[in-house]
Every structure is written in structure tokens, then in C-alpha cells.
N, C-alpha and C positions, 0 to 999 in steps of 0.2 A: 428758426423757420420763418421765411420770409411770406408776403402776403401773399404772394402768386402761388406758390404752394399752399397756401388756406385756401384758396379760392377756388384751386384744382380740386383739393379732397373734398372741400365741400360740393362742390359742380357733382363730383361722383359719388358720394353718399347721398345727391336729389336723385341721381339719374337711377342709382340702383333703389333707391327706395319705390320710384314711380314701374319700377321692373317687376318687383318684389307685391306691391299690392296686387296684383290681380290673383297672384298664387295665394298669396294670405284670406284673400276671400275666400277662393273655392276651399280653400284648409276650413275657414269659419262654416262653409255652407254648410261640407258635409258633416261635418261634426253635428249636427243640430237636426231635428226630425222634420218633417217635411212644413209641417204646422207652425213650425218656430222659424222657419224661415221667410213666412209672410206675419211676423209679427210686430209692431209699432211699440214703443221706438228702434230702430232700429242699429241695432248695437254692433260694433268689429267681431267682439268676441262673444260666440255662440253661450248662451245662459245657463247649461248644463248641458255638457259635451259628452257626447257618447258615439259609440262605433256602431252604431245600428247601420248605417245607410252602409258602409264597408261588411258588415255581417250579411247581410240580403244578397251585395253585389256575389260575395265568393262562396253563398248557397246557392248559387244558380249555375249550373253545369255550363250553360251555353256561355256563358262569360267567360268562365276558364277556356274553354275554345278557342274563344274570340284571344286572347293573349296569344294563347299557342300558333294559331293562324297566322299572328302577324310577324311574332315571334319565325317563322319560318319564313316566311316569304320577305320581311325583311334583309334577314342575313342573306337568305338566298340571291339576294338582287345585288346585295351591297359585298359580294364577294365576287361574284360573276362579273361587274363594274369594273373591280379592281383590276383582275385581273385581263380583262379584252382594253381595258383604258390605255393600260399601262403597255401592253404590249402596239397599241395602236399609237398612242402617244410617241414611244421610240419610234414607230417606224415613220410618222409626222414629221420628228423632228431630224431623225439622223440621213433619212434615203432622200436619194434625189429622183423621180420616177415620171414617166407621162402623165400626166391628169392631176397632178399632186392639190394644184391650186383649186383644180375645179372639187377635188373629196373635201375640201377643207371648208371651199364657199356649201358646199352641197351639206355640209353637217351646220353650219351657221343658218341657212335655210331652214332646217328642219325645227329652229327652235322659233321661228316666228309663227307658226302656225298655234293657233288655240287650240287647248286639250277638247273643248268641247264640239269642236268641229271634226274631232277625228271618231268620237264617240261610234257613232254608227260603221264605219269604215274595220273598226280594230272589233268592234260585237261581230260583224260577217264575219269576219277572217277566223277570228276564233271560234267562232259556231261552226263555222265549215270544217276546222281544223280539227273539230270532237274534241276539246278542249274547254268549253265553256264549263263553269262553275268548278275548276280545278287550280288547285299555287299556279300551274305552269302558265295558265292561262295569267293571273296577276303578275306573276315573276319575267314572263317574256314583255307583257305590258310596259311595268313601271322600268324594263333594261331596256328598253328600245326611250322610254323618256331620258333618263340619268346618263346615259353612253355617253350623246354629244357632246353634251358639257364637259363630261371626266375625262373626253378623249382629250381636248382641248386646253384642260388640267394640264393633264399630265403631259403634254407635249413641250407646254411652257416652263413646267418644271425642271423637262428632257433637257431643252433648250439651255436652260440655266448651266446646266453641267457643263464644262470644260470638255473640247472635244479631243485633247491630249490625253484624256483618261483612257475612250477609245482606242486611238493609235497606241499607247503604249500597249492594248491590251493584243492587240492587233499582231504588234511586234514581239508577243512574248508566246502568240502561238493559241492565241482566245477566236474560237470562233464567232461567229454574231450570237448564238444562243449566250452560250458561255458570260462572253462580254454582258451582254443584258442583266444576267442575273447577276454573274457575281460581281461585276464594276458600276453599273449601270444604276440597278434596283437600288443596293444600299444608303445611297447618297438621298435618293427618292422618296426615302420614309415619311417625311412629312405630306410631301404628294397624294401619298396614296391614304395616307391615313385624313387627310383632308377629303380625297375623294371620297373613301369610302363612307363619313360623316355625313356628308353633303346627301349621299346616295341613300344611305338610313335613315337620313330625316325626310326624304323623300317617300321613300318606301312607304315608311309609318305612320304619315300624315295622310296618304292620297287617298281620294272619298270617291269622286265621281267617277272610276274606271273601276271598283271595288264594286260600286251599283251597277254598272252595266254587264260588266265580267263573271259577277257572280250571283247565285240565287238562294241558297242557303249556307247554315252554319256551318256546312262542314268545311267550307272555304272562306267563308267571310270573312276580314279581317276587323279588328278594336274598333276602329272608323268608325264602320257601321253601327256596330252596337252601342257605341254614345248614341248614335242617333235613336236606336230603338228605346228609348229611355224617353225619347220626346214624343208624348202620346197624343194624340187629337181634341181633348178636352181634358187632359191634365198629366203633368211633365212632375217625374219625383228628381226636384232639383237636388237634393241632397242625397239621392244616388250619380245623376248625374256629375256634380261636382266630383264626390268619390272618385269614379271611373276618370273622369278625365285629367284629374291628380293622379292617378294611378300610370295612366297612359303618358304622363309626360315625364315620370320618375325615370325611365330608360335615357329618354335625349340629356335629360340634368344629369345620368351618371355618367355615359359618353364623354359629354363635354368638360367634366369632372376630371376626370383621368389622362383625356388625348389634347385637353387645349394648352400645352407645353411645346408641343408637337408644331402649332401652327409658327408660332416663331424661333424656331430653332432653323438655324443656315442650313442651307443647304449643301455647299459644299467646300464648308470649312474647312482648311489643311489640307484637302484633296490633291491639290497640285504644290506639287515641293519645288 
């Protein structure tokens, strides 16, 4: 083993270690009562660990809500994504049509704008719409933010594909539906599952259109409820912690199982 390779694995056992402490804290916080968490000296590992701040979090009804909220409008956002991206994406990359350049500058546009300029803009429309404080209202939200980019994903993805895959599909009697799904999609798996990652971790972290969009728990999603946890003259950081370890367990198991996905070719052996 030469030095350059010590130097590498070392580089990445600093890099994941500086990754890894701030999770190791919030593990330390909430293990520990709220009383031991302002105690001197101030130790990594909690002095007598116990599941209390996790027992309170899932005795409280609204909390399990708040999972299931987000739980739902998540997926809901991060399938609807995939699906209009991927179909908008081909038709980016494979048609040649009037206005093509201007849909393409007009979705680049849409992401210079700040989310919190549009706050009041997307409350009207929704209040008008009788939709306030409902998923649809959050799920039409956070797919009108994650589209542009996924569209944009996946056209470059599109792009990548050989467009001999097309024509043979073309010449064997495949219409454009057809060709999409069965020639088209397969090769795209990473795309999409790319997409849809990017779109879930969107979903699941967004706070300030969760505030405006919604007014109580029957819609509110996780966000929020960290926050309800930070009180005006005293915050129970060791449920906080809990909760928001809890709330990040989903993105660590995603990215657990689908990050193989991001480097694998795309269209390996495709063309003989």
C-alpha cells in the first residue's frame, strides 16, 4: 500500500468522521434528560442513557401524525416527479417543436426566483383554490418546486441514450408510447431514481411553504413539529434531538439502498 492510498483513506476517515459527529451528538442529546443536557463538564457520551425523550416523543398522538403527513406527501410528490419529469424529459430531449428553446430558458427561470418571494402568491392561489391546509395543497406546492430541475434531470439522462435505440424501435413497429416505456425508461433507472431522491429529500425537509400552506396537524408535516418542540422560554432539547434523529433515519435508509444506482452507466451494452 503505497503512501497516496494512506493519504486517501486517511483524508476519508477525517471527512466522514467531521459527517458523522453532529449525528453522534444528537444520538448523545437525546439519550440524556433534559437536566443533563446543560450539565458541566460536558461529556460526548450521555452519563446514564435512557429512552425517555423517544418514550414522550411516540406518547404524543400528534407526532405520529406528523410522520404520517409527511410520510404521504412525500411519496406523493416524489412519484408524480417522476413520472411528468420523465415523460417531459423525453419529450426535451427526443422532439424537435416551435418554442422548444424558449420551454427550456422558461424552466431555467423559474428557478432563480426565491421561495420566499413566492410565499404570498402560492397562499392566494391556494386559498382561492379551497385547498388550504390539505396534502394537495403541499403536494401541488413542493411538484411545482422539484419539476424544473427533474425535468431537466432527466432530459440529460434522455440525451445520453443513443438515439439508434429509437430508430430500431421505430423500425420494428414501436410507437412513441411504446418506445418510451419499454426502450427508453429501462436504461433511465438511474435517472429516475436520482430524481426521485433529490425530490424526497426535497419534499421532506421543506418548512416555509408547510407554514404558510397549512394550519393544523391534520396536514402539517415533521418540519413543523421539530419546530413545535422549540418553546418561547424553554426548548426540550433531548426531545428535539430524538425527533430530528428520527426524521433523518428515512434520507440515511434511501440513500442506503439507492446510492449504487447513482454510478451505474447508463447505457451499457445498449447498442451492439
Amino acid at each position: 500500500m503505497n503512501m497516496r492510498r494512506v493519504g486517501l483513506y486517511a483524508l476519508i476517515s477525517l471527512l466522514t468522521f467531521l459527517v458523522m459527529v453532529p449525528l453522534l451528538w444528537m444520538l448523545s442529546v437525546s439519550l440524556r434528560t433534559n437536566v443533563q443536557v446543560f450539565s458541566i463538564p460536558l461529556n460526548l457520551l450521555p452519563p446514564s442513557p435512557d429512552l425517555d425523550a423517544y418514550k414522550q416523543i411516540f406518547a404524543k398522538p400528534d407526532m405520529i401524525r406528523l410522520f404520517l403527513n409527511s410520510y404521504i406527501v412525500a411519496f406523493a410528490v416524489t412519484l408524480l416527479c417522476i413520472f411528468l419529469s420523465a415523460l417531459s424529459g423525453y419529450g426535451l430531449s427526443r422532439y424537435q417543436y416551435k418554442g422548444k428553446r424558449f420551454i427550456v430558458l422558461y424552466v431555467l427561470l423559474t428557478q432563480m426566483f426565491p421561495m420566499v418571494l413566492l410565499c404570498i402568491p402560492y397562499f392566494l392561489i391556494i386559498s382561492r383554490m379551497g385547498l388550504y391546509n390539505t396534502y394537495t395543497a403541499l403536494i401541488l406546492a413542493y411538484t411545482s418546486f422539484a419539476l424544473p430541475f427533474s425535468m431537466l434531470m432527466m432530459r440529460d439522462f434522455v440525451n445520453s441514450i443513443p438515439r439508434e435505440l429509437d430508430e430500431a424501435a421505430t423500425m420494428d413497429g414501436c410507437g412513441a408510447y411504446r418506445t418510451f416505456f419499454q426502450i427508453i425508461l429501462p436504461p433511465c433507472l438511474p435517472g429516475l431514481i436520482a430524481t426521485g431522491v433529490y425530490t424526497f429529500i426535497l419534499a421532506w425537509n421543506e418548512y416555509l411553504f408547510a407554514v404558510v400552506l397549512t394550519q393544523n396537524i391534520s396536514s402539517r408535516p415533521l418540519t413543523l413539529g421539530i419546530g413545535m418542540l422549540i418553546g418561547e422560554f424553554t426548548t426540550q432539547w433531548n426531545q428535539l434531538m430524538a425527533l430530528s434523529l428520527m426524521a433523518s433515519v428515512p434520507l440515511l435508509v434511501i440513500f442506503m439502498f439507492v446510492q449504487k444506482y447513482f454510478l451505474q452507466g447508463l447505457t451499457g451494452g445498449s447498442v451492439k
